[in-house]
C-alpha positions as a Markdown table, in Angstrom:
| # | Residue | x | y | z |
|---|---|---|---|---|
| 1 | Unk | 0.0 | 0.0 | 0.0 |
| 2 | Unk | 1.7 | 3.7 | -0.8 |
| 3 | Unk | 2.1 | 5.8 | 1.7 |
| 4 | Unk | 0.7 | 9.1 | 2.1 |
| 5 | Unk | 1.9 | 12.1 | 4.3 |
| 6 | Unk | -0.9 | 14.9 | 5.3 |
| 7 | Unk | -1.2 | 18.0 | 7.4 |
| 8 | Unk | -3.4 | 17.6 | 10.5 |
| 9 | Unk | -6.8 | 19.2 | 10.3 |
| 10 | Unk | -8.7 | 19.4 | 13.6 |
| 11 | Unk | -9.2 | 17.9 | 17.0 |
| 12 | Unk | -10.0 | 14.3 | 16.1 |
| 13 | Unk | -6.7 | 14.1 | 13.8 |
| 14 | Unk | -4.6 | 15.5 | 17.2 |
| 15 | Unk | -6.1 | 12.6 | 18.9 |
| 16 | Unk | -5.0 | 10.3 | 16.3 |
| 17 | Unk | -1.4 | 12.0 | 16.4 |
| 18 | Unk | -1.3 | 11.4 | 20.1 |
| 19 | Unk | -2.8 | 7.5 | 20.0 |
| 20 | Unk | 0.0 | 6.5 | 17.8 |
| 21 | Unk | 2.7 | 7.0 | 20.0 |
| 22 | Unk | 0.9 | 4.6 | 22.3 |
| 23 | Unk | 0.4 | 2.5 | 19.5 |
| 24 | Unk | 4.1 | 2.6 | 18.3 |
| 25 | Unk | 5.5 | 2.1 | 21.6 |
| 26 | Unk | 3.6 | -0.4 | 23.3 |
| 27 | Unk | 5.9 | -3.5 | 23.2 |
| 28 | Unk | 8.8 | -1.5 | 24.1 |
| 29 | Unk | 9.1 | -2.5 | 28.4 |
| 30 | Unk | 10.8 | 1.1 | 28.8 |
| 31 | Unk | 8.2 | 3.7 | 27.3 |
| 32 | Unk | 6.3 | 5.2 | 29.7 |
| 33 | Unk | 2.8 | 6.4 | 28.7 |
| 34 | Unk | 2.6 | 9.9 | 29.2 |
| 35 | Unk | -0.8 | 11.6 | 30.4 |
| 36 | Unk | -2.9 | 11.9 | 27.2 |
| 37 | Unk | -4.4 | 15.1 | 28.3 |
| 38 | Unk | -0.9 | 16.6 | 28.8 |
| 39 | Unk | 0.0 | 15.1 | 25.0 |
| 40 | Unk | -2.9 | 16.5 | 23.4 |
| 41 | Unk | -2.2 | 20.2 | 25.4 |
| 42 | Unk | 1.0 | 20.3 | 24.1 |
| 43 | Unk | 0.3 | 20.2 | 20.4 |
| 44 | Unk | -2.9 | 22.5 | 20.9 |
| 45 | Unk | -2.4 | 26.5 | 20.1 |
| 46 | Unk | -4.2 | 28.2 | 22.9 |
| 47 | Unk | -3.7 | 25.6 | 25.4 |
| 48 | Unk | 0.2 | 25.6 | 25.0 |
| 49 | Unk | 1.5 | 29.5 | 25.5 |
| 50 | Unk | 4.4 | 28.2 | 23.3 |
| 51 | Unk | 2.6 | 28.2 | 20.7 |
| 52 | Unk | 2.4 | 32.8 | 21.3 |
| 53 | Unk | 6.0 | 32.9 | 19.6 |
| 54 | Unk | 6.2 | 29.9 | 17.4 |
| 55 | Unk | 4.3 | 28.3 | 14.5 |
| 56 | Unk | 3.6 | 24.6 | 14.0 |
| 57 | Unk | 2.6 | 22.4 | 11.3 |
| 58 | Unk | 1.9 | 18.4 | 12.4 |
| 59 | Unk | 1.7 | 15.4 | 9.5 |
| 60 | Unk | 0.1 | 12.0 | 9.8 |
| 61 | Unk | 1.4 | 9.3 | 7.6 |
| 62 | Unk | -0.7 | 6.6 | 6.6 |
| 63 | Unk | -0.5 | 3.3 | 4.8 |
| 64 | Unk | -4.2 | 2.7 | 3.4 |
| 65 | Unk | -6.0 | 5.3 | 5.9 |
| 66 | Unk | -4.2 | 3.9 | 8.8 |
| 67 | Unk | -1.6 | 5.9 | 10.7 |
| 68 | Unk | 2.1 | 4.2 | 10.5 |
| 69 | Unk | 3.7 | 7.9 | 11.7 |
| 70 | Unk | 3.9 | 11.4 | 12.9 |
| 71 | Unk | 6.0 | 13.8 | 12.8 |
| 72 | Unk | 6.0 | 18.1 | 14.3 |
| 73 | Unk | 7.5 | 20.9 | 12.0 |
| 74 | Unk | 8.0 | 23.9 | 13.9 |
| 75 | Unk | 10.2 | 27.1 | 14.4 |
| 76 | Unk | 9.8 | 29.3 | 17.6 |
| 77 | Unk | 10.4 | 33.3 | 16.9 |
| 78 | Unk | 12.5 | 33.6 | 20.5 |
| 79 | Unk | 15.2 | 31.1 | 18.9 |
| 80 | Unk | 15.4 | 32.9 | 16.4 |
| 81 | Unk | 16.0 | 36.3 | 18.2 |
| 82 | Unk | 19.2 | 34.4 | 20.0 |
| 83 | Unk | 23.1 | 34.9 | 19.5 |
| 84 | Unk | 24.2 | 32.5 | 16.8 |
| 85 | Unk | 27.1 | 31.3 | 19.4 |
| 86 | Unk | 24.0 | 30.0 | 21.5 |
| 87 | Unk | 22.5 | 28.2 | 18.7 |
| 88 | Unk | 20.0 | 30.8 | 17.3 |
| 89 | Unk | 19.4 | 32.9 | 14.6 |
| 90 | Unk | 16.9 | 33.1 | 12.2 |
| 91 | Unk | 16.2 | 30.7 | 9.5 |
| 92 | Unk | 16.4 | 27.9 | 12.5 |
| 93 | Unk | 13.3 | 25.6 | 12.3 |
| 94 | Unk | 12.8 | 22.4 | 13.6 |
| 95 | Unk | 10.8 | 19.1 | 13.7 |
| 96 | Unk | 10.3 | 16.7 | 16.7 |
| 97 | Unk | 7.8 | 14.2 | 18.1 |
| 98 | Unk | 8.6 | 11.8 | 15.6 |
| 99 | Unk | 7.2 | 8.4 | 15.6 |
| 100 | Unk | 7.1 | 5.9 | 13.1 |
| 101 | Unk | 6.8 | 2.5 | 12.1 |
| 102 | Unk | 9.8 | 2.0 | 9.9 |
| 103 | Unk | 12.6 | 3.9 | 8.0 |
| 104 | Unk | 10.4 | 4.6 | 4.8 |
| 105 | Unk | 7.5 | 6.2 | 7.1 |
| 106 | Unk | 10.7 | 8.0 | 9.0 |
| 107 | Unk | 12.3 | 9.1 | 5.8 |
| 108 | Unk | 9.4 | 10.1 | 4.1 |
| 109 | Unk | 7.6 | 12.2 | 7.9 |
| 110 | Unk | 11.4 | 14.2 | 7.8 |
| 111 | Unk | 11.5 | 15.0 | 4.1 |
| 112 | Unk | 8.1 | 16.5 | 4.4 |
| 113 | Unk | 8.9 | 18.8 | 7.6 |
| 114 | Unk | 12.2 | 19.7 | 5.8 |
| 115 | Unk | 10.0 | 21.0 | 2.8 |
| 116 | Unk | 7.5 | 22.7 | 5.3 |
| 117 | Unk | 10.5 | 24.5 | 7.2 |
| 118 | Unk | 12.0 | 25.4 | 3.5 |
| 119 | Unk | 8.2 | 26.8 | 2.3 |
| 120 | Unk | 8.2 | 29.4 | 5.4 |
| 121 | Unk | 12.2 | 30.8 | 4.7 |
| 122 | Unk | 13.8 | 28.3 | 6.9 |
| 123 | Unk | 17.6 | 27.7 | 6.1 |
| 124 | Unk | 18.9 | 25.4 | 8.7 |
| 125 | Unk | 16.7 | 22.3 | 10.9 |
| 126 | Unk | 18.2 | 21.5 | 14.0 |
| 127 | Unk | 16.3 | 18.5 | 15.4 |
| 128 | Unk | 14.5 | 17.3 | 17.2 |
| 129 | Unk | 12.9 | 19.1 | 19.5 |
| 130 | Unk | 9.4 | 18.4 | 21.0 |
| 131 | Unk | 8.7 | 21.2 | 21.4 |
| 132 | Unk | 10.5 | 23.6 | 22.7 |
| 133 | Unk | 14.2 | 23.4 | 24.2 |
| 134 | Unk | 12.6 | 23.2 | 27.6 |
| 135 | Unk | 10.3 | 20.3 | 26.7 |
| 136 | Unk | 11.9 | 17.0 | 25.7 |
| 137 | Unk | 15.1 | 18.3 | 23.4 |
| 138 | Unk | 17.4 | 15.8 | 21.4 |
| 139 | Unk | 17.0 | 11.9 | 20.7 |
| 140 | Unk | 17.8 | 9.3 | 22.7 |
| 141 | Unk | 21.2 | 7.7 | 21.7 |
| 142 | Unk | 22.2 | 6.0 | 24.9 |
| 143 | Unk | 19.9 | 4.8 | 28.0 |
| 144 | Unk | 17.8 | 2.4 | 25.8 |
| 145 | Unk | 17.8 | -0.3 | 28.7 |
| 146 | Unk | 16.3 | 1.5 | 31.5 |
| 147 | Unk | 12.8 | 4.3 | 31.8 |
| 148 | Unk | 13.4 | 7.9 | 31.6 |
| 149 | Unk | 12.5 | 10.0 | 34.3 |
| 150 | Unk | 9.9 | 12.8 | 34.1 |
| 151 | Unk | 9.8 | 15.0 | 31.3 |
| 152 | Unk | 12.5 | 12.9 | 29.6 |
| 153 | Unk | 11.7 | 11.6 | 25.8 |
| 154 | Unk | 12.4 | 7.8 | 24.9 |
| 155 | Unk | 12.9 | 7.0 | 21.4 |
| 156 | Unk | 13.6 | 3.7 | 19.3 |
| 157 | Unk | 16.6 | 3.0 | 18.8 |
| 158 | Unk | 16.3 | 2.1 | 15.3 |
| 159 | Unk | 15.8 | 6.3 | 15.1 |
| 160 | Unk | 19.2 | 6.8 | 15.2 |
| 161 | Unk | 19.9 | 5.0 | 12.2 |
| 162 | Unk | 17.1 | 6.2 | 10.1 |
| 163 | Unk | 17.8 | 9.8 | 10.7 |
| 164 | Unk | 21.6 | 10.6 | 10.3 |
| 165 | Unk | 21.8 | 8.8 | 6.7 |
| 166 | Unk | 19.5 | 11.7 | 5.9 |
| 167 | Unk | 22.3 | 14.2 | 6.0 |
| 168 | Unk | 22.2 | 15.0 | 9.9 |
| 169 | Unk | 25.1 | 15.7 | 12.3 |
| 170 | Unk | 25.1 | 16.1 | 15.9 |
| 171 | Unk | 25.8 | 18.9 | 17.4 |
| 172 | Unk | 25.2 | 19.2 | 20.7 |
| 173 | Unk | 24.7 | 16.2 | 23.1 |
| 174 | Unk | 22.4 | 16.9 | 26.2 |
| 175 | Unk | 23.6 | 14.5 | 29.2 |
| 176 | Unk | 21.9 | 13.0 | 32.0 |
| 177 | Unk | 23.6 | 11.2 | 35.7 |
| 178 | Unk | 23.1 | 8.8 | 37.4 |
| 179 | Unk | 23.7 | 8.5 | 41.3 |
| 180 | Unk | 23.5 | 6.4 | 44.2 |
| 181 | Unk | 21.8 | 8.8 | 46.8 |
| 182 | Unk | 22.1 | 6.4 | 49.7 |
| 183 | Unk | 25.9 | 6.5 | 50.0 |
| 184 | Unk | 27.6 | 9.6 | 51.4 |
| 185 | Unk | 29.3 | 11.5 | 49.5 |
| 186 | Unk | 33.0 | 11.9 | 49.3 |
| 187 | Unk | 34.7 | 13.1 | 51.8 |
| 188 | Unk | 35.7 | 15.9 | 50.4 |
| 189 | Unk | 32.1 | 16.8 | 49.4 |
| 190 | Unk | 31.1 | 16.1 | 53.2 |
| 191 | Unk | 33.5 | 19.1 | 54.1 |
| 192 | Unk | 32.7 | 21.3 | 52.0 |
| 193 | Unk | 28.9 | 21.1 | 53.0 |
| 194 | Unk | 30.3 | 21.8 | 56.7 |
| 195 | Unk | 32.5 | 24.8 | 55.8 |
| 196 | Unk | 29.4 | 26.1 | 54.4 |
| 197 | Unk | 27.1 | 25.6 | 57.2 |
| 198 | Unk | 30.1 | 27.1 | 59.8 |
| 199 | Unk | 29.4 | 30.6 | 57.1 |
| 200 | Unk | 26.9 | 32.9 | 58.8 |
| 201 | Unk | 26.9 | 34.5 | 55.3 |
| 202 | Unk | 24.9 | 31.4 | 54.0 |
| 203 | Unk | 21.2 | 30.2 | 54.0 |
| 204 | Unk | 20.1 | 27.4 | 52.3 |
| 205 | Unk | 16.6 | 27.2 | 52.6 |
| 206 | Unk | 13.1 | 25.4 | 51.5 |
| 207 | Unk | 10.7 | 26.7 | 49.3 |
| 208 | Unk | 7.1 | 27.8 | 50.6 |
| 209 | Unk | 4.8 | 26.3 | 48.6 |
| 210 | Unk | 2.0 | 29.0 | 50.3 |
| 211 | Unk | 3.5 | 31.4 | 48.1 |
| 212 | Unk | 4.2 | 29.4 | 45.3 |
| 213 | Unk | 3.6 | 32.2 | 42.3 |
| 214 | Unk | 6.3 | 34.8 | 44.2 |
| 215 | Unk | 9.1 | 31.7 | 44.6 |
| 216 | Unk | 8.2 | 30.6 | 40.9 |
| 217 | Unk | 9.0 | 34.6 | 40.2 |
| 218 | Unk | 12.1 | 34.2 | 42.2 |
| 219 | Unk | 12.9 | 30.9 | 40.9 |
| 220 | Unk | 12.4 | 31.8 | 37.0 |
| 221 | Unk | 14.9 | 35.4 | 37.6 |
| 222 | Unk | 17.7 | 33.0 | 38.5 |
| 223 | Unk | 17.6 | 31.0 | 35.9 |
| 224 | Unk | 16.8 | 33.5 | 33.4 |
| 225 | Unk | 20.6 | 35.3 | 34.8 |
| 226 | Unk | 21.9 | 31.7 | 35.3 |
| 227 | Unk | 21.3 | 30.1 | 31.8 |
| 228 | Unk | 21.1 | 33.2 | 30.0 |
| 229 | Unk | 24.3 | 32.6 | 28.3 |
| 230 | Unk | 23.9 | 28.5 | 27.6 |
| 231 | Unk | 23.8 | 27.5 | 24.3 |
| 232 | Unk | 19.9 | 26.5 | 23.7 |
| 233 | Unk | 18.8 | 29.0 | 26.0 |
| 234 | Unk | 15.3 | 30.4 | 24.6 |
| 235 | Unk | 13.8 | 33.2 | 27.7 |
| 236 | Unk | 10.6 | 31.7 | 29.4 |
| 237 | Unk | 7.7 | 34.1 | 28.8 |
| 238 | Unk | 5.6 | 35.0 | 31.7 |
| 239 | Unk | 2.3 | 32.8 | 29.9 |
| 240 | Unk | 4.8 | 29.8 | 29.8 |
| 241 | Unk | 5.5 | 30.3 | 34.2 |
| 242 | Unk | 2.3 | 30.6 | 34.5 |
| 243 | Unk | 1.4 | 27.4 | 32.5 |
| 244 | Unk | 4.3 | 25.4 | 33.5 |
| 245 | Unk | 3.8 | 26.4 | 37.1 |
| 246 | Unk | 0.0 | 25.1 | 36.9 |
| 247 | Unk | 1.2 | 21.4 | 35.3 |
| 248 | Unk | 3.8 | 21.6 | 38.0 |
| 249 | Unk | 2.1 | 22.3 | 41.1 |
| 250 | Unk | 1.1 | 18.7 | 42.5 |
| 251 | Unk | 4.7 | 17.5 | 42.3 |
| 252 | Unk | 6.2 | 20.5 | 44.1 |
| 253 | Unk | 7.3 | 19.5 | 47.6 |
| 254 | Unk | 9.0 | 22.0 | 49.7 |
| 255 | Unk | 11.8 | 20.1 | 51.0 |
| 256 | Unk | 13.2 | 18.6 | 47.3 |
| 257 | Unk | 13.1 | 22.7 | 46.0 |
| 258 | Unk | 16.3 | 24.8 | 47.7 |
| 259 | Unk | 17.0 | 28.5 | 47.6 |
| 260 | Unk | 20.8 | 29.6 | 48.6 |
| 261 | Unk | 21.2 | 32.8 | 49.8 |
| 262 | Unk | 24.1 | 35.0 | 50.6 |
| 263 | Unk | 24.0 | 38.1 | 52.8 |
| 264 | Unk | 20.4 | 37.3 | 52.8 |
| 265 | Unk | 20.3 | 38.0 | 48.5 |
| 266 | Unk | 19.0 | 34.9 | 46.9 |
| 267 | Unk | 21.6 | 33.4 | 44.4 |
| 268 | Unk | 20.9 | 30.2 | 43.5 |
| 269 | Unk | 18.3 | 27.1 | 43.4 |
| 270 | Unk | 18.3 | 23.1 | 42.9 |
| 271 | Unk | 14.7 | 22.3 | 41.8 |
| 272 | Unk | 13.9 | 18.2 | 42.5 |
| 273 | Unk | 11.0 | 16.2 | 41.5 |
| 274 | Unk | 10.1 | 12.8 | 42.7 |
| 275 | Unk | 9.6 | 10.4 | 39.2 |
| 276 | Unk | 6.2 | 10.7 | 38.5 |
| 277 | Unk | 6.8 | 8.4 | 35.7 |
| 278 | Unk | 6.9 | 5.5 | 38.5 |
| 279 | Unk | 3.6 | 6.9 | 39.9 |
| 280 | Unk | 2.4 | 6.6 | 36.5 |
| 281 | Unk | 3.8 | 3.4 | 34.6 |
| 282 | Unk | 0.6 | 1.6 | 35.0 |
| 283 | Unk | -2.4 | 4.5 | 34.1 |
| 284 | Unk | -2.1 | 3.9 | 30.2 |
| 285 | Unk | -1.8 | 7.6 | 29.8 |
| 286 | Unk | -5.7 | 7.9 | 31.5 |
| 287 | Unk | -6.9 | 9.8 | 33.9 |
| 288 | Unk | -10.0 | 8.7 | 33.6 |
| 289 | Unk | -12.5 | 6.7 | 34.8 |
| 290 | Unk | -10.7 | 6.0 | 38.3 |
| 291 | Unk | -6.9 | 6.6 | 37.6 |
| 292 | Unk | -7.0 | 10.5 | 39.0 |
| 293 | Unk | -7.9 | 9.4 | 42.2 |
| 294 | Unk | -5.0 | 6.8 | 41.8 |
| 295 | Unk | -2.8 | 9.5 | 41.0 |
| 296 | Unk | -3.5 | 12.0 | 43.9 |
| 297 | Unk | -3.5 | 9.7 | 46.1 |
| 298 | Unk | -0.1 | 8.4 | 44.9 |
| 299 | Unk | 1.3 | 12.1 | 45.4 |
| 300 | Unk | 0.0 | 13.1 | 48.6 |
| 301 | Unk | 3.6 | 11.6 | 49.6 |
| 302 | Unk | 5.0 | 9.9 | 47.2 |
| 303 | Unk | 7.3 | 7.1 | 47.5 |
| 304 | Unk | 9.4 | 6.8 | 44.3 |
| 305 | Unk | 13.1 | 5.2 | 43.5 |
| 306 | Unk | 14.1 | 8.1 | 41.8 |
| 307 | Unk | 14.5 | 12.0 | 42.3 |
| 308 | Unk | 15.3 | 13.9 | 39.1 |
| 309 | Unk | 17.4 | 17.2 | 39.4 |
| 310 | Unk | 15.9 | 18.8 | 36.0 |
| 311 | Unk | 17.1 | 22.5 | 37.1 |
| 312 | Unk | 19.4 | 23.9 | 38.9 |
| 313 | Unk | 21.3 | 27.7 | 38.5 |
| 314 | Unk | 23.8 | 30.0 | 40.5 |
| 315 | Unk | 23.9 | 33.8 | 39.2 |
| 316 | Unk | 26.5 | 34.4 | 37.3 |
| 317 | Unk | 28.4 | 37.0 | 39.1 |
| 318 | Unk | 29.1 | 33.9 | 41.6 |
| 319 | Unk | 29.7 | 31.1 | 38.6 |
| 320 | Unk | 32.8 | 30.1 | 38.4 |
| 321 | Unk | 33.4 | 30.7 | 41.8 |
| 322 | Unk | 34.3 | 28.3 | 44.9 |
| 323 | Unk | 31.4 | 29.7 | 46.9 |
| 324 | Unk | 28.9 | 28.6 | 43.7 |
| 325 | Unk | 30.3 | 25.0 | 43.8 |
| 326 | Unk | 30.3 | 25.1 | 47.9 |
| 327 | Unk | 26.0 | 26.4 | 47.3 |
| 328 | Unk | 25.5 | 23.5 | 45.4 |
| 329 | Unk | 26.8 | 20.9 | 47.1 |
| 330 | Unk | 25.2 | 22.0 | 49.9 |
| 331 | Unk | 21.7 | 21.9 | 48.2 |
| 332 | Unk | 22.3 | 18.5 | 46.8 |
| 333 | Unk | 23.5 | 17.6 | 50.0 |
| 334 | Unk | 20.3 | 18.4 | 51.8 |
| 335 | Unk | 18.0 | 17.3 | 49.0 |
| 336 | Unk | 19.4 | 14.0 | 49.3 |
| 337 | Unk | 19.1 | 13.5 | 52.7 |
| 338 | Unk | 15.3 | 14.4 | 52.8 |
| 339 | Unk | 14.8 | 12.1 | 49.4 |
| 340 | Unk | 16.1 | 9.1 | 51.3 |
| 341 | Unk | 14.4 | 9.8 | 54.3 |
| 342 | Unk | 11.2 | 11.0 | 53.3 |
| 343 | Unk | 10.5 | 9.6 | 50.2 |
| 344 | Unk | 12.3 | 6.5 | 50.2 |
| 345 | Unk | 14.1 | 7.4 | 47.2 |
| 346 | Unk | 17.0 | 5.2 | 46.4 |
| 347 | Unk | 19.2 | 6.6 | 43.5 |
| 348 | Unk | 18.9 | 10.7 | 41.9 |
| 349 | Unk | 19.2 | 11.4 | 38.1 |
| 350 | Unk | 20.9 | 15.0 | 37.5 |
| 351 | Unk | 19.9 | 16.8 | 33.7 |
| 352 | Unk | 19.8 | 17.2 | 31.7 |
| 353 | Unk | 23.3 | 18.9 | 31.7 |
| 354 | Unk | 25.2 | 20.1 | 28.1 |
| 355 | Unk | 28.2 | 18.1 | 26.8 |
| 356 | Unk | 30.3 | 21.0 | 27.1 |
| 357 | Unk | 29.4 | 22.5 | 30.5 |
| 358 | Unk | 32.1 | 21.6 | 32.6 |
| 359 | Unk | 31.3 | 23.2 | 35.8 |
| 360 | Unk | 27.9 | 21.0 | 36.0 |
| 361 | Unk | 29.7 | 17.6 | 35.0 |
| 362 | Unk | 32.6 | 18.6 | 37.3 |
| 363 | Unk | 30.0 | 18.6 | 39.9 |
| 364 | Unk | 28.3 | 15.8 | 39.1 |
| 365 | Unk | 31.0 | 13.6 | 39.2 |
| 366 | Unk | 32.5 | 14.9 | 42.3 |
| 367 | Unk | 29.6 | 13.5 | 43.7 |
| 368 | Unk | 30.5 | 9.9 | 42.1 |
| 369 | Unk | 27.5 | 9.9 | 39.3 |
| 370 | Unk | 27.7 | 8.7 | 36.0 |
| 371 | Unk | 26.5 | 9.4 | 32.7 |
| 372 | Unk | 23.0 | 7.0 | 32.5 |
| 373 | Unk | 21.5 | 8.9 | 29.2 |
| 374 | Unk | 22.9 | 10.7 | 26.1 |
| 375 | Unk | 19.9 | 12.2 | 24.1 |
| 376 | Unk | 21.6 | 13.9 | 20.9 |
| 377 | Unk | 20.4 | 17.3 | 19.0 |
| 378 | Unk | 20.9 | 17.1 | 15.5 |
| 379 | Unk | 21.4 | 19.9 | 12.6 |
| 380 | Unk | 21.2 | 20.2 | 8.7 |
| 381 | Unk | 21.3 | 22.6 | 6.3 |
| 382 | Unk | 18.5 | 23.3 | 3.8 |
């Protein structure tokens, strides 16, 4: 049967791009169903603020009316407004949230995003992303044996293989670590946590949830100052806090979100989330009939293997310092303990974190983790 590629039109074809990822990806024993209301969100303009600086075209294939593959082709405006030596420019599009059911569907889903991306002025495609940088960036390359954590992608492997005969090369790979969070750490980590606590000067302290929207505020201002200069780095708007926050809220637990602050100025953060992809590995993606009530109940206090470190920033007037390394051990430090303690958590996962930034991967392994996950961001020219 041929194979035809179409453009999405209307709600009952963005459920039919969402189904097939579960369709696609159900023999696999490490995909882990995300919440099909949070799937069909992210693809729908006026749900998804990101959708306020970017346009987006999605594409079914189909072999004889039946869908064998999907595929996004997008490119977001703030990207384009970026320093080239971060990645940006304009001319940048992208595609992500590929699926498909073998290298012809693949080959053929890419070919027409490329040609979608060339139709609006696009130059370049650097992919994938799904959506935005801050969403699930890069494909899997290594980690294919064990479940991401929450808000990280999974992908075939076979995907690597289909896409880079297509005239792709990486060029940036996005790391996650591993770590043991029952052990103490090193020694010399150990005194460097107590140097810091003997400092007057420092405060590490827990979130309040009871003023969640001013320490989301706080939160976002670091990281804007923090990141600001990372390659990828794309501003959050105040729509996307807002939004993000909402999704966010329920697994937000004061004791697994730390603010440092010096001379009573606040200059960095460690954000921590228990895996909620544990909580929910067996809810098919539904909330519904009976699986919500499953699901808040689960999260009231959670008890999960894994804690994943998905953000974490010092201002950069302090980077590069010994005082920023000394703030972040000392927020690991304490996140651990209360993960082990209060959660039952077992092992942490830390990213992701850039190839090339050394301070993060200095820290991480100083604290004796190891790379679990490579997911890889791909670019070509058009």
């Amino acid at each position: 049967m041929s194979l035809v590629i179409r453009p999405i039109a209307g709600k009952a074809d963005r459920k039919r791009f969402v189904e097939l990822a579960y369709a696609l990806n159900a023999k696999d024993p490490n995909w882990v169903p995300p919440l099909r209301v949070e799937a069909l969100e992210l693809i729908t303009p006026g749900k998804n603020p990101f959708y306020e600086h970017a346009e987006q075209q999605l594409f079914l294939a189909e072999r004889g009316g039946k869908p064998v593959g999907r595929i996004s082709a997008h490119f977001d405006r703030l990207w384009h407004a970026m320093p080239a030596e971060q990645g940006g420019g304009p001319g940048i599009g992208n595609w992500g949230l590929l699926e498909a059911a073998d290298r012809e569907v693949a080959t053929a889903l890419i070919a027409q995003a490329e040609q979608w991306l060339r139709d609006k002025g696009m130059t370049s495609v650097m992919a994938p992303l799904s959506c935005s940088i801050w969403e699930e960036p890069g494909l899997l390359v290594q980690g294919h044996d064990h479940p991401p954590t929450v808000m990280m992608g999974h992908d075939n492997p076979a995907y690597q293989g289909w896409i880079e005969p297509l005239g792709y090369k990486g060029i940036k790979d996005l790391l996650t670590y591993d770590l043991d969070i029952i052990q103490d750490f090193p020694p010399l980590v150990q005194r460097i946590v107590s140097s810091g606590e003997r400092n007057a000067r420092i405060r590490i302290r827990k979130v309040d949830k009871s003023r969640f929207d001013e320490e989301a505020q706080l939160i976002l201002s670091i990281l804007n100052d923090a990141w600001s200069d990372n390659w990828g780095f794309v501003p959050i708007t105040p729509a996307e806090i807002a939004y993000t926050g909402k999704k966010l809220k329920p697994i937000v637990f004061e004791d697994l979100i730390r603010v440092a602050e010096v001379d009573g100025e606040p200059v960095a953060f460690m954000m921590t989330w228990p895996d909620l992809n544990e909580l929910m590995a067996d809810l098919d993606g539904r909330l519904f009939p009976f699986n919500w009530a499953r699901l808040l109940w689960r999260l009231r206090k959670p008890q999960v293997k894994t804690m994943r470190v998905p953000l974490m920033g010092v201002v950069k007037k302090l980077q590069a310092t010994r005082l920023a390394s000394q703030l972040a051990f000392m927020m690991i430090e304490y996140i651990r303990r209360d993960s082990v303690a209060n959660y039952g958590a077992t092992r942490g996962e830390i990213g992701w974190i850039l190839e090339d930034n050394q301070g993060m991967r200095s820290i991480a392994e100083t604290i004796d983790s190891r790379v679990n996950k490579t997911y890889r961001i791909y670019s070509k020219d058009l």
